[in-house]
N, C-alpha and C positions, 0 to 999 in steps of 0.2 A: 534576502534570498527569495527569489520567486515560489512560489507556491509548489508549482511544478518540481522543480530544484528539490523544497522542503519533502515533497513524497518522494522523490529515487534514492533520495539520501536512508529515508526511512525503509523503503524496499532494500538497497543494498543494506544495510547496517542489520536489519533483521533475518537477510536470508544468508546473511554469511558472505556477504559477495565483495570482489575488489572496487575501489571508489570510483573506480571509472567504467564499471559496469554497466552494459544496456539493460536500461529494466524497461522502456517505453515498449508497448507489447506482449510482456511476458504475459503466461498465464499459469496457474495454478496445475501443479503437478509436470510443468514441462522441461524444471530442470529440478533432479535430487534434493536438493535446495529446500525447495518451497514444497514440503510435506504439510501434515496436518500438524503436528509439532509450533512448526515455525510459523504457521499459516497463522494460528493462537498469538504469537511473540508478536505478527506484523500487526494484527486487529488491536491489539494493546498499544503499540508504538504507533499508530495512527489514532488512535482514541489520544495518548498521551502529546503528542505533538502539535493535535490541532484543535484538544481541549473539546470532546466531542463523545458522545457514546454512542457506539454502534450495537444496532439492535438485532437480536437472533440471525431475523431473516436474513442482512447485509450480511450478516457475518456468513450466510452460506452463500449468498450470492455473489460475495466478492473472488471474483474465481479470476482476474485479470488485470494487470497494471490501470489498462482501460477502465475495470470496472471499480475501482480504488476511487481513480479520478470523478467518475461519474457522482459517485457517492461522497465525496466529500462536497462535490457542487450542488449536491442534495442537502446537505448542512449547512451551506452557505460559503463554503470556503472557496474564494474565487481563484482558479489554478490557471487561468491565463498567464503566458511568461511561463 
């Protein structure tokens, strides 16, 4: 599974969402969903998934599907595909 694939998978499964949900674009706080609650379950399911700790600051800066991705390319994890 692409890299790509392996984050919407992880966005839907954490924010509650059906498997064929658009998550490219989402951002933080724009759907019920993705409160601060779930925001916690996604930063752990992206640590757990790509073997990886996200520190403080990501973790407040990650405010968007976009910026997930940015930041896993910051860890090295190549999300092309």
């Amino acid at each position: 599974m692409a890299h790509l694939d392996r984050i919407r998978a992880v966005f839907r499964s954490s924010l509650n969402l059906a498997p064929d949900a658009e998550v490219d674009g989402l951002a933080y706080r724009a759907i019920p969903q993705w409160d601060s609650l779930a925001h916690m379950t996604l930063v752990a399911a992206l640590e757990d998934e790509f073997d990886i700790m996200i520190d403080t600051d990501d973790v407040l800066d990650l405010s968007s599907f976009d910026k997930a991705v940015a930041l896993l390319e910051k860890h090295g994890v190549v999300t092309a595909g």
